[in-house]
MMTF fields as JSON, N, C-alpha, C and O atoms, coordinates in Angstrom:
{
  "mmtfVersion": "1.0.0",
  "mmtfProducer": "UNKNOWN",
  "numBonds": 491,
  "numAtoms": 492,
  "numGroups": 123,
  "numChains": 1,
  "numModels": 1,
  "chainsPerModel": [1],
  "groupsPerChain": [123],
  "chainIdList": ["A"],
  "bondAtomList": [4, 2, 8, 6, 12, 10, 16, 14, 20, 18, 24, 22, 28, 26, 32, 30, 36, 34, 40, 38, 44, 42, 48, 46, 52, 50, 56, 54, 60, 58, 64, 62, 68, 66, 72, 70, 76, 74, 80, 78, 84, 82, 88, 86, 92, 90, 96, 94, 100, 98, 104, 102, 108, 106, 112, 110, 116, 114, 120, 118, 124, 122, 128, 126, 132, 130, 136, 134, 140, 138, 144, 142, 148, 146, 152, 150, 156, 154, 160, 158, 164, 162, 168, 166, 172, 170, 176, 174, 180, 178, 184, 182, 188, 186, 192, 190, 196, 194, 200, 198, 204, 202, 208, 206, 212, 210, 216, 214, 220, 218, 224, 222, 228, 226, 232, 230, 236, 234, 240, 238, 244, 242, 248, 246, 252, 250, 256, 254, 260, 258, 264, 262, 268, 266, 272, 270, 276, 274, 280, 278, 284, 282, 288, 286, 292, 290, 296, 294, 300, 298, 304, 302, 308, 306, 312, 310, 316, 314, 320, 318, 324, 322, 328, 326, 332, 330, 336, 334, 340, 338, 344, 342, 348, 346, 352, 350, 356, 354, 360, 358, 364, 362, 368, 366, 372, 370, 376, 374, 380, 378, 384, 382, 388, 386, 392, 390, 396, 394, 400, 398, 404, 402, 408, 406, 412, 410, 416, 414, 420, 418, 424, 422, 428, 426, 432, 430, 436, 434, 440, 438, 444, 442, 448, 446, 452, 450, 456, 454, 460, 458, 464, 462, 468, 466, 472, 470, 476, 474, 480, 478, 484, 482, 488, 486],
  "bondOrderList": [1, 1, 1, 1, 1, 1, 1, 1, 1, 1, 1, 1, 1, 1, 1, 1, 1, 1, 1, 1, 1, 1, 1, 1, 1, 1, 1, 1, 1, 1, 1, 1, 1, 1, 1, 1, 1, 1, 1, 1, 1, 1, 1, 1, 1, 1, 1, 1, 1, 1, 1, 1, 1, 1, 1, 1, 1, 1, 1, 1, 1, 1, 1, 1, 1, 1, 1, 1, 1, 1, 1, 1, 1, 1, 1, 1, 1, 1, 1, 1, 1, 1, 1, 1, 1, 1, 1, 1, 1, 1, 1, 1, 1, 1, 1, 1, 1, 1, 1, 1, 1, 1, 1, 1, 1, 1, 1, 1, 1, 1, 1, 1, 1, 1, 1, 1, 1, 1, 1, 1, 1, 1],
  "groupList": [{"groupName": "UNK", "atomNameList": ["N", "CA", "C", "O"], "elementList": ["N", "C", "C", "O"], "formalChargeList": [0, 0, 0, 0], "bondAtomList": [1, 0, 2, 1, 3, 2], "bondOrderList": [1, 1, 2], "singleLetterCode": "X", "chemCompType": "L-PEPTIDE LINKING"}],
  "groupTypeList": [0, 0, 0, 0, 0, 0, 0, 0, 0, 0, 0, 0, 0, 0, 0, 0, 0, 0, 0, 0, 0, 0, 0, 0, 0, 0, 0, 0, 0, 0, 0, 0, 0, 0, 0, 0, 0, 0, 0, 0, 0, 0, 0, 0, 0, 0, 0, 0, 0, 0, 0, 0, 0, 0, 0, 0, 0, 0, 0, 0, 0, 0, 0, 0, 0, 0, 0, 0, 0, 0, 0, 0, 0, 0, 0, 0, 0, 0, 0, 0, 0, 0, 0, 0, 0, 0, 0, 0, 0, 0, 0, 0, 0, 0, 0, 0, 0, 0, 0, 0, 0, 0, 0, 0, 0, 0, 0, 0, 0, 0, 0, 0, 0, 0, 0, 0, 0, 0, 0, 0, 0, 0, 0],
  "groupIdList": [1, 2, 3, 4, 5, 6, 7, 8, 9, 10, 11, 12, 13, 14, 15, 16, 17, 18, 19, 20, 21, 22, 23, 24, 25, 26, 27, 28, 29, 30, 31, 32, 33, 34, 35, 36, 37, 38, 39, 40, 41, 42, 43, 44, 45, 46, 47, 48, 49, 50, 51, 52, 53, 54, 55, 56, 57, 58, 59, 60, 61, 62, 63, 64, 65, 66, 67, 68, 69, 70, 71, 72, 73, 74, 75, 76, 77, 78, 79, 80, 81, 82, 83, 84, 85, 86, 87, 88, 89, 90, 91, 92, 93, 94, 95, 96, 97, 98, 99, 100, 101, 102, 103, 104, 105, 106, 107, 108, 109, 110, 111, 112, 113, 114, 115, 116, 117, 118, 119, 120, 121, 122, 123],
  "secStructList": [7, 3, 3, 3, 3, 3, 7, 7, 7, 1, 1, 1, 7, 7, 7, 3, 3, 3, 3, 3, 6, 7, 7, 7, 7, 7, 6, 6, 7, 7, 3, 3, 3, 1, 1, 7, 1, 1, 7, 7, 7, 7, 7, 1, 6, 6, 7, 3, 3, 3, 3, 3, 7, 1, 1, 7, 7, 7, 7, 7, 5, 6, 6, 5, 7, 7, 7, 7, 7, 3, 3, 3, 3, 3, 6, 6, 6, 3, 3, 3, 3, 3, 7, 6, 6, 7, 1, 7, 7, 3, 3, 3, 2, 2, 2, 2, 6, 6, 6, 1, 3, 3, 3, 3, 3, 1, 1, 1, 6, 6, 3, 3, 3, 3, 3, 7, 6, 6, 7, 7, 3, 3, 7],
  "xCoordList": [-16.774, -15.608, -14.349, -14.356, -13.299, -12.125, -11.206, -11.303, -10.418, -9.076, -8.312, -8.138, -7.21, -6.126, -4.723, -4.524, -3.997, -3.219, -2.161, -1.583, -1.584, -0.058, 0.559, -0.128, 1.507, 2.682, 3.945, 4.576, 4.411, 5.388, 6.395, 7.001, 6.639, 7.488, 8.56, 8.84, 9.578, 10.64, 11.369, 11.795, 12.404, 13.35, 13.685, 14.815, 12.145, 12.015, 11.37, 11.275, 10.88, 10.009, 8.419, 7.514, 8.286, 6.205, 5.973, 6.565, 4.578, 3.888, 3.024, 2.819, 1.561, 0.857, -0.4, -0.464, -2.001, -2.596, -3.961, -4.228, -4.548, -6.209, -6.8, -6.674, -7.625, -9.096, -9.928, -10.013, -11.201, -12.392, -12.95, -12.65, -13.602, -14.512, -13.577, -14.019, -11.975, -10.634, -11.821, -12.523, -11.649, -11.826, -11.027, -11.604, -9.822, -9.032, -7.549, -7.019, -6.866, -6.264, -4.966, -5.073, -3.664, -2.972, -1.995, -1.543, -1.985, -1.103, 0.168, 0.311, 0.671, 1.756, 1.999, 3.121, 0.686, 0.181, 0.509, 0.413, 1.179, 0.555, 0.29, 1.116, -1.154, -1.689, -1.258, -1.528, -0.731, -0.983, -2.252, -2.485, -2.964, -4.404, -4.248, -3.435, -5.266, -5.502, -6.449, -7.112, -6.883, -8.175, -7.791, -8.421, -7.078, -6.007, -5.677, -5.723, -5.218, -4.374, -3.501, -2.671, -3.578, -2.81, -2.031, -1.947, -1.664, -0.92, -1.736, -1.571, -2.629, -2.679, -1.999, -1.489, -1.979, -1.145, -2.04, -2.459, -1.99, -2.57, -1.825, -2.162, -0.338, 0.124, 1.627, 2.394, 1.753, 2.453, 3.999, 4.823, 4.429, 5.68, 6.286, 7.429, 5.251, 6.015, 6.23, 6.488, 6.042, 6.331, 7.394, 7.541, 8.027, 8.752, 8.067, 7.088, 8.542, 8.55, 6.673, 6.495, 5.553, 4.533, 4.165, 4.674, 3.381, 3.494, 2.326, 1.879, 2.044, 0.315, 1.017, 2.096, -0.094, -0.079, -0.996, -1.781, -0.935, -1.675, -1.217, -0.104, -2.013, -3.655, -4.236, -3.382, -5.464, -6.005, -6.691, -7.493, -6.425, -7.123, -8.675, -9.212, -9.256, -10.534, -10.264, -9.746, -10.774, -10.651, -11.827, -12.171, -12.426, -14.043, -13.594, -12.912, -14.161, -14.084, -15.057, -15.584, -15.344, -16.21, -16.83, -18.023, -16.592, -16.655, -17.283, -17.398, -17.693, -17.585, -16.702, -15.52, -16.997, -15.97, -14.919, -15.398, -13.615, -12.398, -11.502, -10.984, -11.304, -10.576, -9.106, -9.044, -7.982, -6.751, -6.144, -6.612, -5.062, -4.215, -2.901, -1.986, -2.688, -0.897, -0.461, -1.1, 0.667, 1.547, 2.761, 3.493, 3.163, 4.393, 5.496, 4.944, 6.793, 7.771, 7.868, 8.467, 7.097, 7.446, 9.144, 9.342, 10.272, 11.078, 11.572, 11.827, 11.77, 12.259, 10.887, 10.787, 9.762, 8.674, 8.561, 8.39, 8.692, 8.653, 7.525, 7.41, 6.208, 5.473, 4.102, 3.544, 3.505, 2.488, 1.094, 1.552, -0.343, -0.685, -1.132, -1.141, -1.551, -1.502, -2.899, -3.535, -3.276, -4.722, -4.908, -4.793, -5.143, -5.284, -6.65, -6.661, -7.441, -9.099, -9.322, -10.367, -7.832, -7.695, -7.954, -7.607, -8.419, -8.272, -7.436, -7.292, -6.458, -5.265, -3.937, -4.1, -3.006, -1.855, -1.964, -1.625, -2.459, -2.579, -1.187, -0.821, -0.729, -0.248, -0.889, -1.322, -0.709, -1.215, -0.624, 0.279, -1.278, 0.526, 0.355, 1.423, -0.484, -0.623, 1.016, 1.739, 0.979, 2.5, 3.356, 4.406, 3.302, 4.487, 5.595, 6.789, 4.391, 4.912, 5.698, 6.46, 5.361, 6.029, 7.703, 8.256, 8.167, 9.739, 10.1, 11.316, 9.123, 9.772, 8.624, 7.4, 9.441, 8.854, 7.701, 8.143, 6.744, 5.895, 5.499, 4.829, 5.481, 4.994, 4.097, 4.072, 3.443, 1.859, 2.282, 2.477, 2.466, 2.861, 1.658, 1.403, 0.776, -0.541, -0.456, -1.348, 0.46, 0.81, 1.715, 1.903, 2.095, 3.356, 2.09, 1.928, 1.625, 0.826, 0.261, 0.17, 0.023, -0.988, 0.03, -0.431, 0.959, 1.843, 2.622, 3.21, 2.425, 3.197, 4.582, 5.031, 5.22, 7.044, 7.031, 6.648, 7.354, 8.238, 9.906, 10.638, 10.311, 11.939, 12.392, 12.418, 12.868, 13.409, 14.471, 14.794, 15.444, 16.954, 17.853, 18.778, 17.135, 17.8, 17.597, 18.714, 16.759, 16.715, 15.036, 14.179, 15.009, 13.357, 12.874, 13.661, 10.81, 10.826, 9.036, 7.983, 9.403, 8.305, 7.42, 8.171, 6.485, 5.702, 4.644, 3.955],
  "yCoordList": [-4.39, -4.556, -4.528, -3.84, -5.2, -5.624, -4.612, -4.635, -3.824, -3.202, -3.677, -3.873, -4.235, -4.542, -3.541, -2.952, -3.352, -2.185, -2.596, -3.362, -2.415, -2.996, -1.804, -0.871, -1.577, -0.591, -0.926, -1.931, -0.116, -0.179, 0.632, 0.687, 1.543, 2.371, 2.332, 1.178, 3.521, 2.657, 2.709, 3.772, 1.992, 1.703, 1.163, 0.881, 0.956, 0.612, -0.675, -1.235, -1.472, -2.137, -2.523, -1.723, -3.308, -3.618, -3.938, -4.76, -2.995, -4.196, -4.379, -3.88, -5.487, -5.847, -5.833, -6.961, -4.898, -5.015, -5.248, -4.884, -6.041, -6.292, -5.812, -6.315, -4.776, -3.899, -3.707, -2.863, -4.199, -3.666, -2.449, -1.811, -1.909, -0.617, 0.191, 1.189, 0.457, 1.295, 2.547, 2.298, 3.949, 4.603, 5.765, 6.852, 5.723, 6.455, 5.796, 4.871, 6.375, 6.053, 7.259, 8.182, 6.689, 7.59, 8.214, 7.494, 9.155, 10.261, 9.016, 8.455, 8.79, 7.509, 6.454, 5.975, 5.741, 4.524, 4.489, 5.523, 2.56, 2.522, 0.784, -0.125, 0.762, -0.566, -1.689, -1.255, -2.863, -3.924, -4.563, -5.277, -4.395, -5.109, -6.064, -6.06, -7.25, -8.449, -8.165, -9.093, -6.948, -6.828, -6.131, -6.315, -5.519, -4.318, -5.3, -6.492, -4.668, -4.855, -4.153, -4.502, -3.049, -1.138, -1.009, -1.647, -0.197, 0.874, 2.138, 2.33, 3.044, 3.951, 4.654, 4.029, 6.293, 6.789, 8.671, 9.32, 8.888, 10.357, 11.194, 12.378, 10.67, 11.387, 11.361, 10.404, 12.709, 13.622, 13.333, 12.693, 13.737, 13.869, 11.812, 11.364, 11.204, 9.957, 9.484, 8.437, 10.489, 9.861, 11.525, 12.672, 10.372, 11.409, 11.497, 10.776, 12.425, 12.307, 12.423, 11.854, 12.943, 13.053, 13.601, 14.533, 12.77, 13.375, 12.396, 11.313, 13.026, 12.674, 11.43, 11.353, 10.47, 9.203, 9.077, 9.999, 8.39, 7.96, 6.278, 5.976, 5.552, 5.342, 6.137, 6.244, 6.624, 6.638, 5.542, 4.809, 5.385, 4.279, 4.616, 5.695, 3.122, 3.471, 2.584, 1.487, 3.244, 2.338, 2.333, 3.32, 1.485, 0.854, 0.508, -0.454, 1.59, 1.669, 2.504, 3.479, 2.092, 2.745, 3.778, 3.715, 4.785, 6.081, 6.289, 7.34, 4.824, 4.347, 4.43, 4.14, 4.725, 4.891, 6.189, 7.132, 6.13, 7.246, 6.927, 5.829, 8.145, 7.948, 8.422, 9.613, 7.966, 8.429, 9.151, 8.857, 10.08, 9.869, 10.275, 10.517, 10.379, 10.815, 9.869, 9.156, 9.752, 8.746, 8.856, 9.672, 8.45, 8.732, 8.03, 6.961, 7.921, 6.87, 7.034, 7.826, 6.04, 5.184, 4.477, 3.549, 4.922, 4.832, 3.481, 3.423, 2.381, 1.04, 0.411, -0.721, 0.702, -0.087, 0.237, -0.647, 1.641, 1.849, 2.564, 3.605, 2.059, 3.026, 3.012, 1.93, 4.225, 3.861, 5.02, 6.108, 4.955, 5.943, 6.721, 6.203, 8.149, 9.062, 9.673, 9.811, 9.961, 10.306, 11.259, 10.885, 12.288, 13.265, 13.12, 13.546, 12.71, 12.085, 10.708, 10.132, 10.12, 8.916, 8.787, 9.86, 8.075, 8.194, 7.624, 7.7, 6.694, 6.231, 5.845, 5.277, 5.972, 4.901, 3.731, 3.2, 2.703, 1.545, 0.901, 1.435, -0.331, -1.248, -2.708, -3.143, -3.191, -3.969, -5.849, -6.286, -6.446, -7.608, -8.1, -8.066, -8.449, -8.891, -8.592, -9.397, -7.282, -6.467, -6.219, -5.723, -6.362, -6.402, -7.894, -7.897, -9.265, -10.241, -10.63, -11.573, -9.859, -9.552, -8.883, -8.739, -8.668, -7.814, -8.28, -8.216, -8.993, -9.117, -10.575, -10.543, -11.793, -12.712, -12.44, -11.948, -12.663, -12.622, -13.514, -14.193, -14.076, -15.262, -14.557, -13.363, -15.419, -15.477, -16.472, -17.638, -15.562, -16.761, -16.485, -15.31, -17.491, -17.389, -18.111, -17.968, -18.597, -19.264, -18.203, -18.307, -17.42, -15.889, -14.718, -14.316, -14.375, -12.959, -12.329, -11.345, -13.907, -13.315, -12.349, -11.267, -12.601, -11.308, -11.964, -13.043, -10.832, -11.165, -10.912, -10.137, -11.404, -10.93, -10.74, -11.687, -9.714, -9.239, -9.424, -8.961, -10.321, -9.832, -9.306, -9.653, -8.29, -6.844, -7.134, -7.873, -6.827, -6.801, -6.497, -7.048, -5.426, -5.405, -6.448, -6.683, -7.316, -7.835, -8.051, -7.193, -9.094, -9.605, -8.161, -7.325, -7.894, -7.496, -7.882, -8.41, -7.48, -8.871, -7.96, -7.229, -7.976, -7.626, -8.496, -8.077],
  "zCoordList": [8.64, 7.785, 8.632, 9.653, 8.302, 9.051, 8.222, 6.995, 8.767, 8.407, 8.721, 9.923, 7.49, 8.062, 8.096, 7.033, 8.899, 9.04, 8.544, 9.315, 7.49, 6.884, 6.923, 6.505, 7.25, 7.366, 6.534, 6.861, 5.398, 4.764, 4.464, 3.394, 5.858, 5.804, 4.994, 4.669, 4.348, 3.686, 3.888, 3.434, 4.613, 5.099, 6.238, 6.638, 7.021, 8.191, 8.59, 7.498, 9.453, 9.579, 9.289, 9.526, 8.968, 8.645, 9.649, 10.348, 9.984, 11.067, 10.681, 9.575, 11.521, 11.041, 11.692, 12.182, 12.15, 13.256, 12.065, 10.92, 13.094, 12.63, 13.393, 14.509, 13.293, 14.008, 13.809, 12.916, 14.336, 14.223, 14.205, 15.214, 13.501, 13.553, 13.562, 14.132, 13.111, 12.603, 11.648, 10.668, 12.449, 10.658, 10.758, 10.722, 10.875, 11.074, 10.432, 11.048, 9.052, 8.854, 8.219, 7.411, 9.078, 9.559, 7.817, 6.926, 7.878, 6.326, 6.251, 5.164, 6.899, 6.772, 6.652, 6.487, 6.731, 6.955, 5.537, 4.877, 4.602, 3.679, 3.934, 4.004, 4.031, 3.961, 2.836, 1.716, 2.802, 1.694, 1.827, 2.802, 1.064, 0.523, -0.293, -1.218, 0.076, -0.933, -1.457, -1.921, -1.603, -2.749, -3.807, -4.849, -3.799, -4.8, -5.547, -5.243, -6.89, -7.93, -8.351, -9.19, -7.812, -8.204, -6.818, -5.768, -7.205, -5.545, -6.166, -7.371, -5.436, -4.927, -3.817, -2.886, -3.924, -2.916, -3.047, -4.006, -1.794, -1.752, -1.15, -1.149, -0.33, 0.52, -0.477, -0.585, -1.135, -2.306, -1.393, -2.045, -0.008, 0.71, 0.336, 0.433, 0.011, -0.063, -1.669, -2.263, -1.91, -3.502, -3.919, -3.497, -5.288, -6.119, -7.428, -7.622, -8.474, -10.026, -10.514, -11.591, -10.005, -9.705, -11.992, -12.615, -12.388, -13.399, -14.256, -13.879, -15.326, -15.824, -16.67, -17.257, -16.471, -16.818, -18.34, -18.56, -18.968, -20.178, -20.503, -20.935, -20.282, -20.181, -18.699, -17.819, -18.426, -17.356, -16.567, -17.146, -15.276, -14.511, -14.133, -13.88, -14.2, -13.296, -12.387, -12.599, -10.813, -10.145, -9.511, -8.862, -9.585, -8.501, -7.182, -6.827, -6.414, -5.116, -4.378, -4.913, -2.984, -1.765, -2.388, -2.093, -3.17, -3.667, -5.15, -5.779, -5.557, -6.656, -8.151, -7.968, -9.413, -10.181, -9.651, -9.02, -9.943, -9.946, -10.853, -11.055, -11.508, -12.57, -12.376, -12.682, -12.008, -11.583, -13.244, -14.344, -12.988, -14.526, -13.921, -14.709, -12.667, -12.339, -11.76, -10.986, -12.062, -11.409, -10.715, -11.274, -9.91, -8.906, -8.248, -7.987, -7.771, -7.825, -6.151, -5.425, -5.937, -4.262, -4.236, -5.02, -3.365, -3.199, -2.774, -1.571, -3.456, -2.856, -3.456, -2.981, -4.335, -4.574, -6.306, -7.146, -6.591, -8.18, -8.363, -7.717, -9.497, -9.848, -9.141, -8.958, -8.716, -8.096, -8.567, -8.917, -8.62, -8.926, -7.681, -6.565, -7.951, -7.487, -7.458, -8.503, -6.531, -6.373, -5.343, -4.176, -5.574, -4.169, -3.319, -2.165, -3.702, -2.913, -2.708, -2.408, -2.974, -1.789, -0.701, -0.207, 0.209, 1.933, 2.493, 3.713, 1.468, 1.805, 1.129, 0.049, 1.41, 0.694, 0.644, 1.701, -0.508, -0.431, -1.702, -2.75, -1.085, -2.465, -1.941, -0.874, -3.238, -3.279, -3.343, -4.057, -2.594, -1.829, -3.325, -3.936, -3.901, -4.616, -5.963, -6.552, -5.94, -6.649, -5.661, -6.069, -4.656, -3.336, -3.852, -4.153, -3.766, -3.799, -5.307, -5.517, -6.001, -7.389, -7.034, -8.124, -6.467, -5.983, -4.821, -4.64, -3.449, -2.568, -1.979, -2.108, -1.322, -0.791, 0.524, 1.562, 0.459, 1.56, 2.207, 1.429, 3.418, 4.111, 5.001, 5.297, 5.334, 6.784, 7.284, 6.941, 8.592, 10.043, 10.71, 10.973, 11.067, 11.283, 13.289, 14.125, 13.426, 14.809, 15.736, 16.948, 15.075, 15.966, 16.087, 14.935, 16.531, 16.109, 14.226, 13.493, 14.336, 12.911, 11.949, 11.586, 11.668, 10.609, 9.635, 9.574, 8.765, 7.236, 7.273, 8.117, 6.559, 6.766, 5.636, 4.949, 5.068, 3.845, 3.954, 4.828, 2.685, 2.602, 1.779, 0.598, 2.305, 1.434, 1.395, 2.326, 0.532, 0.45, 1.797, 2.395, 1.919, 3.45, 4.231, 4.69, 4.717, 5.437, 6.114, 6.326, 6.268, 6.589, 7.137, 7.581, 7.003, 8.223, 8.859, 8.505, 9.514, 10.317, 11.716, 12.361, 12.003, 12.991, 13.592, 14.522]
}
């Protein structure tokens, strides 16, 4: 399986690395996935407003069914859910590209550019 490493710090730059056999994924890291439909998030210091959700999610994953019900406000992205037995911060480009333009430059080093209000950012 291929990890792709999306970084969406906020306020800072994205980068973008593809690795093989990756199983180490860093409390800060938050990946954009094309398999997602949700944002998940497990790391509590990056979110605000942490508070029980109704409807509850299921989400089918590695781990098989999980049922999320809290939800939390990612700063510059909006609502995201909240899962403490996540193994990662994920969103999903799929709702990225919903608020902010995304391109694949596939001829520069393989990377996505997000443009954020501030200003492109690109790795």
């Amino acid at each position: 399986m291929m990890i792709i490493e999306r970084f969406f710090p906020i306020g800072e730059h994205i980068m973008l690395k593809s690795r093989q056999g990756c199983n180490t994924i860093l409390k800060s890291w938050i990946p954009l996935d094309s398999q997602y439909t949700v944002a998940v998030f497990y790391n509590l210091e990056l979110l605000k407003i942490i508070q029980e959700s109704k409807p509850i999610i299921t989400l089918c994953c590695n781990a098989g069914k999980v049922y999320v019900n809290q939800k939390g406000n990612l700063r510059g992205y909006g609502a995201v859910w909240y899962n403490t037995g996540a193994i990662a911060n994920i969103l999903s480009i799929y709702n990225v590209h919903k608020i902010h333009m995304i391109n694949y430059d596939s001829t520069d080093g393989h990377g996505l550019t997000v443009h954020k209000v501030d200003g492109p950012a690109m790795y």
